[in-house]
Structure formats: structure tokens, C-alpha cells
N, C-alpha and C positions, 0 to 999 in steps of 0.2 A: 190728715192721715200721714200725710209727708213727717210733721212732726214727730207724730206718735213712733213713725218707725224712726227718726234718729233717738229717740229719747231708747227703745227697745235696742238700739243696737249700741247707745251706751254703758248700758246695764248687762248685755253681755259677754260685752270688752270688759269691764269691773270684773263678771264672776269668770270671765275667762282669764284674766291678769292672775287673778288670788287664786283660781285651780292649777297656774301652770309654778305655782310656790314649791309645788312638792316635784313636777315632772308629769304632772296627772293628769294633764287634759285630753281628754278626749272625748269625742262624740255623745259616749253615751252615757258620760257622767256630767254634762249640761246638766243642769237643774231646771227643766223649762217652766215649772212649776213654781219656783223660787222666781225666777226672772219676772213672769208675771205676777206676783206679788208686789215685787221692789217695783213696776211699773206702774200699776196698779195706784200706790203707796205713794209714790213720786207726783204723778199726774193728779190724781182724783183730791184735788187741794179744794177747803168749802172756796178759799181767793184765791187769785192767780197769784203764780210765783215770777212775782216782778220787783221789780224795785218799791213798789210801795205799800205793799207787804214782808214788812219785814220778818213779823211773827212768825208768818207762813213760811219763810227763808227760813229761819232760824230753826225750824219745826221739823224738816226736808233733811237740812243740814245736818240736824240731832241723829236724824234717822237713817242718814248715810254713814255718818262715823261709826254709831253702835255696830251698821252690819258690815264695816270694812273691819270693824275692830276681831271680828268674830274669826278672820281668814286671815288679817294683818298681823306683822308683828309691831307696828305702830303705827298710832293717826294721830293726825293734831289738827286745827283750826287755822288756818290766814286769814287774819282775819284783815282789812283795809278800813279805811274811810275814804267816803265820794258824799259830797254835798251834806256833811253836818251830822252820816249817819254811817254806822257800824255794817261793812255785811263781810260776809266768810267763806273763807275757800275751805273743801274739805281735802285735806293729802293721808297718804297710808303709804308705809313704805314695805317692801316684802324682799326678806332677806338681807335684812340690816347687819346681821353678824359676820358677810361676806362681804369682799370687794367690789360685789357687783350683786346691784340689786335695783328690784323692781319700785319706782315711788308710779302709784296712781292720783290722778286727779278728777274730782267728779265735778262736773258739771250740768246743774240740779237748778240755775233760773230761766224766765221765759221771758218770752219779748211780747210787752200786751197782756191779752185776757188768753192765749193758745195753754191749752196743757202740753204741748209737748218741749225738748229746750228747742232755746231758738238755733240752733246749729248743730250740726253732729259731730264737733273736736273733743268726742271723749275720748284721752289718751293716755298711752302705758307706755312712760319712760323709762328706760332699761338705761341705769346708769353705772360708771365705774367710781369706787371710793380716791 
């Protein structure tokens, strides 16, 4: 359960970072409907999202960028290598055409066979150019 809730309170740090793009957040324009979707989406993997499923990473991944891309004005892949094998960070950044702007990071693997991530450092870096 512990999991489950940091994995829901990364996804609405995500939809709360890309609603605060415009000045917009508030209360009761949360999507909680959305949120559990992306949770949903995230979690319910046919294999755990660990290091040796990669597919499965790679799947998560796809599907984090498409919906950051939806609120972002850009996303991209980091992608690394550890032990012989390819895996990816997803970044978006929000409000790139200013000196200060929003980059998000998702963090979408799990430690083991758990659906939820293994931590709750889903973070929204408010940087200066």
C-alpha cells in the first residue's frame, strides 16, 4: 500500500508541475480521474517494472513521455547503460522559452516484483537559464 501511495503522489506532483505551466493549479481542477488512470497504467504491468524487464520499462517509459508531451513544451529520453543494458530516464521541461523554467523527472521502476516505485523522489525542479 505504502508503495502504491508514493507511486499516486508521484503522478500528482507530474499533473500538478504541468498544471502550475499556465498559473492554473488549483484544487479543483486536479484531474483525479486522470491521475488514476496514469496509476493504474503505471502499476498494473503483465511484469514487474524492474530491471529485468526491460520491455516493460521501455513500455512505462513510452507512456510517460507521450502524456508529459501532452502538458510539456519538451521531453526527451536519458537514456544510460548499467550492466550491458540500455534503460531511460524520462525529462520534460515547462517553459522553456523563459529564463526559468519547470524540468520534471518521472520516476516509473520498482524494486522486486512491488507495483508501486520503490521511493517517492518524484521531483519538480524549478530551474534558472
Amino acid at each position: 500500500m505504502k508503495k502504491i501511495l508514493s507511486t499516486l503522489i508521484l503522478l500528482t506532483s507530474l499533473i500538478s508541475c504541468a498544471q502550475t505551466r499556465n498559473g492554473t493549479q488549483t484544487a479543483s481542477n486536479i484531474d483525479t480521474v486522470r491521475i488514476k488512470k496514469d496509476l493504474l497504467r503505471i502499476t498494473k504491468t503483465q511484469n514487474s517494472r524492474n530491471y529485468k524487464n526491460i520491455k516493460t520499462l521501455n513500455s512505462i517509459a513510452s507512456y510517460i513521455k507521450v502524456e508529459l508531451a501532452k502538458v510539456c513544451d519538451t521531453t526527451a529520453y536519458q537514456e544510460y547503460k548499467a550492466k550491458n543494458e540500455t534503460y531511460k530516464n524520462v525529462l520534460a521541461s515547462i517553459g522553456t522559452e523563459h529564463k526559468e523554467r519547470l524540468i520534471i523527472g518521472a520516476h516509473y521502476d520498482a524494486y522486486g516484483d512491488q507495483e508501486g516505485a520503490d521511493d517517492n523522489h518524484g521531483r519538480c525542479y524549478y530551474t534558472r537559464k
